[in-house]
N, C-alpha and C positions, 0 to 999 in steps of 0.2 A: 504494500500500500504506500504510495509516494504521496499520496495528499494526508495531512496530518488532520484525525478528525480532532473537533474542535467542540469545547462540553456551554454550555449555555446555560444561564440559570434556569430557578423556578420560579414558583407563581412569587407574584407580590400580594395583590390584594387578597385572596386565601389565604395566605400565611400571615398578613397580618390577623386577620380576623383570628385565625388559631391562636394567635399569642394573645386575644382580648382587647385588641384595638375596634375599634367602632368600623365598619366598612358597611357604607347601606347597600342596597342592591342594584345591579348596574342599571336598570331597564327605567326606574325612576329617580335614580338620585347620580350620587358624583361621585359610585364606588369607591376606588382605592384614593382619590385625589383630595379624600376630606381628611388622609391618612398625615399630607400635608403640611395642614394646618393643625393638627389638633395631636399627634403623635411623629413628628420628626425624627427624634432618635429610635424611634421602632424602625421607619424605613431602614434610617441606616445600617441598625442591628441588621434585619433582613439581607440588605447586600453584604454585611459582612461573612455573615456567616456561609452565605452562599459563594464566595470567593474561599472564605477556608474551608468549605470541602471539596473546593478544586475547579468551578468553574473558570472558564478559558472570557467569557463574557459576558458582562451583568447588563440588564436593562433600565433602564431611568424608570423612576416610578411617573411617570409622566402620560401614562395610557389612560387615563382619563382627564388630561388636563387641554379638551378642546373647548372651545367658545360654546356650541352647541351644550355640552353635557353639562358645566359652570352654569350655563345659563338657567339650568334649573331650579337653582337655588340663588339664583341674583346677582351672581359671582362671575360672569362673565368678564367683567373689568379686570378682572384677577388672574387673568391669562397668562399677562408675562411676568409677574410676580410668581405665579404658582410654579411654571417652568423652570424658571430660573431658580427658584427654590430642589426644585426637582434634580436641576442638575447639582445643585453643591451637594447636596446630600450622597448623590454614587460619588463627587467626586473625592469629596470626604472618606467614604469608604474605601472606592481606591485607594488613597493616601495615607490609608492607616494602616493599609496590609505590607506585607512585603512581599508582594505577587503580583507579575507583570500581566495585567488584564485587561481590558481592553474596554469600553463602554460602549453601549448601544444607546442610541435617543429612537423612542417609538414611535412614529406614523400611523397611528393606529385608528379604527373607521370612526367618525367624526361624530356619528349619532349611536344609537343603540346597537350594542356588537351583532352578529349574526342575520340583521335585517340589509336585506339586498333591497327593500322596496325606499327604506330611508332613507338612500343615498342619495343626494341633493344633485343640481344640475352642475355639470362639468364645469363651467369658470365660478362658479361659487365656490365647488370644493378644493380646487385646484391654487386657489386666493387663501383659504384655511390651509392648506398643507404647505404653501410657500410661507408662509408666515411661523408653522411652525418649523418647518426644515432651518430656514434660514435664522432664526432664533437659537436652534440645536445644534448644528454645525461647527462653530468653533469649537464647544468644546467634548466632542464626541467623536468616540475613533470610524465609528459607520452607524446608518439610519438604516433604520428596522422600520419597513414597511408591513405590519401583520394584524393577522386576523380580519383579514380581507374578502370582503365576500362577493365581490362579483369584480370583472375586467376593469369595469368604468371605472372604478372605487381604484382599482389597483395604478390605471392607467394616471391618473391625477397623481398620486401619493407619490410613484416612482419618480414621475418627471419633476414634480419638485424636490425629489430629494437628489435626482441626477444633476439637475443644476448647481449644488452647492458642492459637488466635487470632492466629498466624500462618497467612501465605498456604500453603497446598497443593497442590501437583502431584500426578497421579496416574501412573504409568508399569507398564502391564502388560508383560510377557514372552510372544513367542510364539514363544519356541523350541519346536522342532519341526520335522519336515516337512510340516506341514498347514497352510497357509497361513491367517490370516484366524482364528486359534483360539490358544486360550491353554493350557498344561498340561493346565488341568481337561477341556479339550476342550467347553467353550464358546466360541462365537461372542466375537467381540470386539463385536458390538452387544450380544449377551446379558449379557456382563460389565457394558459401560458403566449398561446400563438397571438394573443392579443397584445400582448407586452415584451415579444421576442426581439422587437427593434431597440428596444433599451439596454445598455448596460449596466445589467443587473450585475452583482456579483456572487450571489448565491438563491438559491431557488428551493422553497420551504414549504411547509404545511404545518400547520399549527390548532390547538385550542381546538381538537375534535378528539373523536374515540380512536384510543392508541391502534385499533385493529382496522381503522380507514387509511392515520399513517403508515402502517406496515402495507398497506394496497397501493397508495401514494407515492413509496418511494422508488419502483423501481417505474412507474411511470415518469415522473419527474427526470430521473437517471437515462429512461430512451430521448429523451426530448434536448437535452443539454450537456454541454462539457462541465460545464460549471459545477461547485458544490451542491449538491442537495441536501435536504437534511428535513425533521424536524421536529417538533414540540409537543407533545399531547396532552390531555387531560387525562388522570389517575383512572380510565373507564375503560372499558371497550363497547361499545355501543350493538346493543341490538339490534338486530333488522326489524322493519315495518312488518306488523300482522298484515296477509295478505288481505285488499278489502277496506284497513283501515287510514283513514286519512294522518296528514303528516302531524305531529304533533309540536306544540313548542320547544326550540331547542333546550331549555330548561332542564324539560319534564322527559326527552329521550329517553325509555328505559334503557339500564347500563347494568353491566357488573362490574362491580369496583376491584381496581387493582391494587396491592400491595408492593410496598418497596421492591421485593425479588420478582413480582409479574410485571411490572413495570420495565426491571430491568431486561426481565427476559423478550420485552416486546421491540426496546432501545437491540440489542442483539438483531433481531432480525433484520431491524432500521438498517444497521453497518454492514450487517452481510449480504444486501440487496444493494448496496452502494454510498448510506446516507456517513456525509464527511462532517455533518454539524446535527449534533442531540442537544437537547434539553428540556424539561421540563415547563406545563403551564399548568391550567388551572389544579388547583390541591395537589399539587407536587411541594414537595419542600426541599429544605439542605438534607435531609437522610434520602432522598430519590436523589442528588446531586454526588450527594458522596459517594452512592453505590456507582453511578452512571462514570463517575471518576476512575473508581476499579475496575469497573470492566474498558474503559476502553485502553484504560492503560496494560489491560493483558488483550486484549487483540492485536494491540499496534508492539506490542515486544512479548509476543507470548513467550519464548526461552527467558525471561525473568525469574529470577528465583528456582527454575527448577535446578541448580548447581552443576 
């Protein structure tokens, strides 16, 4: 293996809530970004610990800190205060570690996660993702475009974050029970071929059931040279009862994973080709640290055995 894979944090806003931080719910309030104002040094705990058990790159807790979601609660004004809060905090934690890491700033969907119908018109959102790109940029090693649920969404988020001339990730969502499809209910080849003219640097799937990622990635892998890689939620997702209609991505029935089927799902990711794992929703630093050990016995398996 010549491309070195590369470990990514976990969730933020589930883990704070695990530690007793307030985080309301995404669909009507300001999730992880009231985490912010009201619990700072909890974020930073959260990146730290997720840097000492080994991730390669942490995420800004700034996935809820768009105009739209703010605007919920009146705080819209609070935009580039909360960001920029956002950023000191990872950078803080960076700085406190002695481990060379790398930070993401998030592009993430502007209104309610997983809703392909609430994507706003192309130069409205494209005017919100420049604004955040260009805010996040200096001091961010690459922008995380994720949890992306349809072309158009992805189309805007990338080109502003291409413009700022840092590297960019792409990460679509295919939450759902329709395996292999994103909100919009396009194909995940349909999506890619819609953002293939960019210079993306790596090409992802995130924030669905780990057994959609395992189907994900070696599609992903026929389509690009590029990295592939990516993030799931602690689940593996059920299939739709034949007959019955689709249900909120919420309420998906799931079977919940544990640390070791987690990792064993991560395993399949790297052997199908994925060069970037990590962890999203109800993942924590023990899914980080397991996902540490195993990729560090794939990429040097003669370790330790004498």
């Amino acid at each position: 293996m010549n491309e070195p894979i590369l470990l990514l944090d976990g969730a933020m806003g589930t883990e704070l809530r695990s530690r007793g931080v307030c985080v309301p719910d995404h669909i009507t309030s300001i999730w992880s970004a009231k985490a912010l104002v009201d619990a700072p040094e909890a974020i930073v705990g959260v990146h730290r610990d997720y840097i000492d058990a080994g991730a390669d790159v942490i995420t800004l807790n700034n996935y809820a800190v768009t105009r739209p979601l703010l605007s919920r609660e009146g705080m819209d004004q609070d935009f580039t205060a909360l960001t920029d809060k956002a950023i000191e905090l990872g950078l803080r934690a960076r700085d406190a570690s002695k481990r060379a890491v790398r930070i993401a700033g998030s592009l993430p969907p502007l209104s309610t996660s997983y809703r392909a119908h609430l994507v706003g018109e192309d130069k409205a959102i494209l005017a919100e993702y420049r604004e955040m790109a260009e805010r996040l940029a200096p001091h961010v090693d690459l922008l995380l475009c994720e949890t992306l649920s349809s072309s158009r969404e992805a189309r805007a988020a990338v080109f502003a974050a291409c413009e700022t001339g840092r590297p960019v990730w792409l990460s679509f969502t295919l939450q759902g029970q329709k395996a292999d499809h994103l909100p919009s209910g396009e194909h995940l080849k349909e999506a890619f071929s819609a953002v293939c003219d960019f210079e993306i640097d790596a090409h992802l799937v995130n924030c669905c059931g780990a057994n959609f990622v395992t189907r994900a990635i070696p599609i992903l892998a026929s389509l690009t040279n590029r990295p592939v890689g990516g993030y799931a939620n602690t689940a593996d997702v059920l299939p739709a009862e034949k007959g019955n209609p689709e249900v909120a991505p919420e309420l998906i029935p799931r079977t919940i994973l544990d640390v070791e089927d987690y990792a064993d799902a991560a395993r399949k990711w790297i052997s199908a080709g994925a060069r970037v794992v990590g962890g999203c929703c109800s993942t924590g630093p023990l899914h980080i640290a397991r996902l540490r050990t195993l990729i560090d016995e794939v990429s040097n398996p003669s370790a330790g055995t004498g």
